[in-house]
N, C-alpha and C positions, 0 to 999 in steps of 0.2 A: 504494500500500500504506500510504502515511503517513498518506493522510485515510480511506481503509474501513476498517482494519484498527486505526489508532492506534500503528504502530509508529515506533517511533525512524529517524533519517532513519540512522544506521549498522546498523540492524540489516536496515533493507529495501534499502540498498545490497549488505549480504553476502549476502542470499536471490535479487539481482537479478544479483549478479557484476558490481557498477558501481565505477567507481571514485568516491567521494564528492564527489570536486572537480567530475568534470559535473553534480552539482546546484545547484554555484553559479554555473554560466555563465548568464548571459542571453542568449538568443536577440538576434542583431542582425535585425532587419527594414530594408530598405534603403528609402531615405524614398521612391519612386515605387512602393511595392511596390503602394498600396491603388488608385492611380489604373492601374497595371499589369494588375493582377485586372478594376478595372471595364471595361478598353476589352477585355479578354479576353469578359468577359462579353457586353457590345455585340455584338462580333463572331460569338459564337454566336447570338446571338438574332436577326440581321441575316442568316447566313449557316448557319443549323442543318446545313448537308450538309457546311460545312467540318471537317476535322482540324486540330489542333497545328499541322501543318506551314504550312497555309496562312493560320491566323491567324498565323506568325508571319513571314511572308512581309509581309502585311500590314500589320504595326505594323513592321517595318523601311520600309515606303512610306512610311509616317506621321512619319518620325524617332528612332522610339525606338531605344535603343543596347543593346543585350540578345544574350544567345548559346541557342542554339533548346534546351537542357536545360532555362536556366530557363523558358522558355517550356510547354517540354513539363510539369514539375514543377507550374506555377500551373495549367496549363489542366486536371490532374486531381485538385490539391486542391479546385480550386472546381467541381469532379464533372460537366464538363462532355463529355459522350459524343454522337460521331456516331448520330442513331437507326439500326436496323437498317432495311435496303433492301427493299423487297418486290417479288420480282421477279411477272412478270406470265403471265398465258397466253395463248399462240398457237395461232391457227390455219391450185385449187392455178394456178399460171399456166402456160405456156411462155416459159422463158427463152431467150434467145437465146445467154445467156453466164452461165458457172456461177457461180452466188452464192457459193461456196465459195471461188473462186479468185479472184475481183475484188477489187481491192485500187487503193485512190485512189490518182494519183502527181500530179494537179494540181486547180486549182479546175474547178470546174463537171465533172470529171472522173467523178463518182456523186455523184448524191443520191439519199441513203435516202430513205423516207415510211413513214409509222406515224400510225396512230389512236389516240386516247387518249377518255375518258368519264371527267366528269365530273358534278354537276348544281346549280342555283339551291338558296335557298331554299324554293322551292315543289316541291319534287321533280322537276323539269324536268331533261330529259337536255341537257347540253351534250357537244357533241362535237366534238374538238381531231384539225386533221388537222397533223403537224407535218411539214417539208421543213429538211433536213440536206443539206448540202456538207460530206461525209467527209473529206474533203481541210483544207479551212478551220476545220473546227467550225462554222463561222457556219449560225446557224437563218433559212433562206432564208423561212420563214412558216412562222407558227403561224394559223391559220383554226380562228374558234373560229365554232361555229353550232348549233342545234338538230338538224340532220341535214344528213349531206354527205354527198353519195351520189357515184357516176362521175364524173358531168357537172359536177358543184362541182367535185372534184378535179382534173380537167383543165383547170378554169376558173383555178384559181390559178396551177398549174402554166404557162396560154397568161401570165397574166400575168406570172410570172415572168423568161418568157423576154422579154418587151415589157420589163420594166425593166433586166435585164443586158442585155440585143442579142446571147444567146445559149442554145443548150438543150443540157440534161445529155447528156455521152455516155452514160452507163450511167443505168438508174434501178433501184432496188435498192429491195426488197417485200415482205412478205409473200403470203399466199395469201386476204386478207378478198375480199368481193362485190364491194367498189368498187375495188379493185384490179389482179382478174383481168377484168371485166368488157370488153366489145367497146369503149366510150370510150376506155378508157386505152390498151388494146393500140392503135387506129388512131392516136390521141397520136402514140405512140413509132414509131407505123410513117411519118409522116409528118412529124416531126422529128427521123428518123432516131436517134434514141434506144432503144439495147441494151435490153432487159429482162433484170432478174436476179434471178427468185424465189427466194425460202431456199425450203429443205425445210420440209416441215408439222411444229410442232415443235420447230423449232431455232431461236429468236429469238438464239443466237450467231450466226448467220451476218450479222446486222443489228446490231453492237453498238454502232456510235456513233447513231441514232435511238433504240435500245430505254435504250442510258444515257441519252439526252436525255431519256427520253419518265419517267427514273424521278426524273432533276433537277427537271422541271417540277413531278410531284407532291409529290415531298420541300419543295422551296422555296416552293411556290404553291401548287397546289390542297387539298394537306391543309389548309395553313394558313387558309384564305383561303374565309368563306359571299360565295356572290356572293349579291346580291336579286333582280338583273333580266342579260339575257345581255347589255346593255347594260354595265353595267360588269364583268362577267367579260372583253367583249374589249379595254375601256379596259386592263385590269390584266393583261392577258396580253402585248399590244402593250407596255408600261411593262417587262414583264419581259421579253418579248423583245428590248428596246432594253437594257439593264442587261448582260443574257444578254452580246449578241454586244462591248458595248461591255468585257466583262472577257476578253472572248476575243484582242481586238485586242488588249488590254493586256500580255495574258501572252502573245502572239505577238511582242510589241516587246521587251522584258523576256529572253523565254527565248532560251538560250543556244542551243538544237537546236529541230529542227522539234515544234511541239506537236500535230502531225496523229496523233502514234503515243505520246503518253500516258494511260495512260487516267485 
């Protein structure tokens, strides 16, 4: 009111209900404030899906000595907002065992699978088949390619089992073609591996591959023109190494099991 209007610093105190003396405090700024802000910043633009909380999980790894108010206060003067999530649509199999009711209690115990589509520079579809251990978090492969049909999917899947020396009890799915398809069922029926279709529809029944499958986008593929699918799987492998190596971190770290956070 004192610089638009020109009024005296008592008279826009009585219109304000201030007391005059808070016009002559000076703000203290605390001397790590400016380097505080920028590693704030760092970490959104290194981690756009993170919140508050996890940035300041973060700068406590790093050393700094700080309590998560001020933390929470910096991270929305400097207007930094989680973007909004875009969830996805789904699209049947015979389950062997109700998708509804299955629920991880160890490793290798269910893996999800999910598709995901992306594409190059030149309009070329890429297509991302991802495998989740519900139980671990850990993303057992992401298989990126032009087209992956049954026979790829089960191809990753035999490898899979060839580098742990062991196959999922449950496999947990949607209702796509490469899914329900006669490869995958003989799979599962010959490595004794349950099947567990969700209902048409209901991608909550699949929630730790469909949250994976909306991380990947959020963190990677929005961000990120490939030129050739050539380096789309260089940068996907890179992110899936990153991925699984903060998963282990925060399984070391966390006080209770991280299988049931979301």
């Amino acid at each position: 009111m004192q610089d638009r209007l020109g009024l005296s610093e008592r008279r826009a105190c009585e219109i304000a209900s201030q007391h005059r003396s808070t016009q002559r405090r000076e703000p203290v700024r605390a001397h790590d404030d400016s380097a505080l802000r920028a590693a704030l910043r760092e970490i959104s633009r290194e981690r756009p899906r993170w919140g508050y909380r996890r940035a300041h999980a973060r700068l406590l790894e790093e050393g700094w000595a700080l309590n998560r108010k001020r933390t929470q206060r910096l991270w929305r003067e400097e207007g930094l907002r989680v973007p909004q999530r875009r969830r996805k649509r789904q699209r049947l199999g015979e389950s062997t065992v109700p998708a509804d009711r299955l629920v991880a209690e160890r490793p290798d115990h269910v893996w999800a699978l999910d598709f995901q589509f992306d594409q190059t520079a030149d309009g070329r579809i890429l297509k991302l088949l991802h495998v989740v251990d519900e139980f671990t978090r850990e993303a057992l492969a992401i298989e990126c390619e032009r087209r992956i049909d049954a026979d790829a999917t089960v191809s990753v899947l035999e490898g899979l089992v060839a580098a742990r020396g062991t196959a999922p009890e449950h496999i947990r799915c949607d209702n796509g073609p490469e899914l329900t398809a006669n490869a995958l069922r003989d799979w599962c029926r010959f490595s004794k591996a349950a099947s567990a279709y969700i209902d048409p529809g209901s991608p909550w029944q699949n929630p730790y591959v469909e949250s994976f499958g909306s991380r990947v986008r959020d963190e990677l593929l929005s961000g990120e023109l490939f030129e050739t699918l050539i380096e789309a799987q260089v940068m996907v492998a890179d992110w899936r190494e990153d991925y699984n190596e903060l998963c282990r971190r925060r399984h070391r770290t966390s006080t209770g099991p991280t299988h049931r956070s979301p």
